[in-house]
C-alpha positions in Angstrom: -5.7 -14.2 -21.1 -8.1 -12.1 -22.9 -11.1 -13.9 -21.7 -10.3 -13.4 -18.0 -13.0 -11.2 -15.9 -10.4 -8.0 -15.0 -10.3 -7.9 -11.1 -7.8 -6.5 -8.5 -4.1 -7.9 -9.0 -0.4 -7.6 -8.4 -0.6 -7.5 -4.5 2.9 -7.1 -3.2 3.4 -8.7 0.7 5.7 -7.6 3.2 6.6 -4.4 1.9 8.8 -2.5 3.8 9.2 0.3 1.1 8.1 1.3 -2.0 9.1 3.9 -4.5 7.2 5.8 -7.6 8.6 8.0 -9.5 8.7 9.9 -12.5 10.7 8.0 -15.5 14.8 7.6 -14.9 15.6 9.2 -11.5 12.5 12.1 -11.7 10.6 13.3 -8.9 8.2 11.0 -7.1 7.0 9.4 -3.5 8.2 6.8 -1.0 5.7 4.7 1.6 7.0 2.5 4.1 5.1 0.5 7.0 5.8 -0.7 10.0 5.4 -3.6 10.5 5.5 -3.9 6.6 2.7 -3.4 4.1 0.9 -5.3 1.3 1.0 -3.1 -1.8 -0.1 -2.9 -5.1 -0.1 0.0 -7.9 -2.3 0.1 -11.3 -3.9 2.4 -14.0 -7.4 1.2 -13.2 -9.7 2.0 -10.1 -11.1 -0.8 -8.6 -14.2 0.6 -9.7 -13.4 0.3 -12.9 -12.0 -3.5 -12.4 -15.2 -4.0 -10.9 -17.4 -3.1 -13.6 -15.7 -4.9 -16.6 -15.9 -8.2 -18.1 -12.9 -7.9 -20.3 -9.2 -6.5 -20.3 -9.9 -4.8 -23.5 -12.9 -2.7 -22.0 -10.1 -0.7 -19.3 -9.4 1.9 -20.3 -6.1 3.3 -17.7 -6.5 6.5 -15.6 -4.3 9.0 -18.3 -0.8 10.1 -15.7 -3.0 8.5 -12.4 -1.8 5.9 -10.6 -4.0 3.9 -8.1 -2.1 3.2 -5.0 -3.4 0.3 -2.6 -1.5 0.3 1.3 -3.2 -3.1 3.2 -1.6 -3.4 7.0 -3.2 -7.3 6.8 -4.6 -9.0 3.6 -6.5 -12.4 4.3 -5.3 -15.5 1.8 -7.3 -15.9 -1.2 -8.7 -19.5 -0.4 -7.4 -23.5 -0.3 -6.4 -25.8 -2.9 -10.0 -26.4 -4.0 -13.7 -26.0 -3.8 -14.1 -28.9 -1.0 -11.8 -27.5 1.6 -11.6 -24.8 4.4 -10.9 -21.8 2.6 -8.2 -20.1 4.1 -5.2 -22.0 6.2 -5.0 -20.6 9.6 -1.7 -19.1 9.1 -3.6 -16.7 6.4 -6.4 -15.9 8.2 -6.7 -12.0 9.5 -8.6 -12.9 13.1 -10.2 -10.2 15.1 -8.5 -8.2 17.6 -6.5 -4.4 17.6 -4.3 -4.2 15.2 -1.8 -1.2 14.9 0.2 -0.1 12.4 2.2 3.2 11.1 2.6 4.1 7.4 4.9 7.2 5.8 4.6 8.9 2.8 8.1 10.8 1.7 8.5 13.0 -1.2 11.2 11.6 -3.5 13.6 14.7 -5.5 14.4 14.6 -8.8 17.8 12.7 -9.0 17.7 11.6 -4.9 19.2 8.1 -4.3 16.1 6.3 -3.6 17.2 3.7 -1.0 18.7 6.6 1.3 15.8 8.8 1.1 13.8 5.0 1.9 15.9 4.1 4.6 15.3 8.3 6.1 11.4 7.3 5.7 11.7 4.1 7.2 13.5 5.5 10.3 11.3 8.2 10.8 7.7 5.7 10.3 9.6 3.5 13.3 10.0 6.2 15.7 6.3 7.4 14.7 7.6 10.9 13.4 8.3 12.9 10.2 11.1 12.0 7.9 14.2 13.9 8.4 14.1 17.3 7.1 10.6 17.5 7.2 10.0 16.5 4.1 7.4 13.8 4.6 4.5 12.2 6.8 4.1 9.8 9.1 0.7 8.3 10.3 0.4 5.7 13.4 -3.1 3.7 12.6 -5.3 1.9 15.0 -8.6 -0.4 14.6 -10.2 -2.3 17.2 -12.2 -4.4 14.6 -11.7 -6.1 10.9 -15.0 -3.9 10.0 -14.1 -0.8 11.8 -12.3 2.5 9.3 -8.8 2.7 11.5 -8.3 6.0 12.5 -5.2 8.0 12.9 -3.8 8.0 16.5 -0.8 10.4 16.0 0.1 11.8 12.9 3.6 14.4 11.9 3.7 16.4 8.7 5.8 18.5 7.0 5.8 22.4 7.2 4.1 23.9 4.2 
């Protein structure tokens, strides 16, 4: 509704690929995780969802996209204010958590599910897509506070 306070939305779980791309079958990018991704794609920042009270006061990024990869995304809370929050199964505990994401580059007219299923392949076995025509990061964090860092990484040839 148009009264709703804007905020972050259209969270995609268990993602083991995504594709953008230019309209029809244009140029554009595939990510894939291992084990799969939350993901979520929009015109606005979250800056910008941050900072208004209204829909009408976004105003979208021109040709930007905002892309959001989450390894582990906590539930959003219980089935009202009296409850625990979050059932177990939803919670994101503490521990090290690993993960590996790619990032392929998508030709104009490729077949996007073969160029996926290259990425996908090459994010399992922690290396760069086929070709060289992508990268693949393997992420670590020993915390749920700590910024993971990048434990091995491939990437294509300039």
């Amino acid at each position: 509704t148009p009264y709703m306070v804007p905020s972050e939305n259209g969270l995609r779980c268990d993602v083991h690929w995504m594709a953008l791309r230019r309209e029809g079958s244009g140029p554009g990018l595939v990510f894939t995780g291992l084990p799969p991704l939350s993901a979520s794609v929009s015109e606005y920042t979250t800056e910008q969802l941050e900072a208004c009270l209204h829909d009408h006061d976004l105003i979208p990024s021109g040709d930007k996209l905002h892309v959001c990869l989450d390894h582990q995304h906590m539930g959003v809370g219980g089935d009202d204010s009296w409850s625990r929050s979050v059932y177990p199964e939803y919670l994101v505990t503490g521990g090290t958590y690993s993960w590996s994401m790619g990032v392929c580059v998508l030709e104009d007219g490729e077949d996007v599910e073969s160029v996926a299923r290259q990425a996908a392949t090459a994010c399992a076995a922690n290396a760069v897509a086929p070709g060289e025509r992508g990268w693949a990061y393997h992420f670590q964090s020993s915390s749920l506070h700590s910024t993971p860092r990048a434990v091995s990484a491939g990437a294509r040839s300039p």
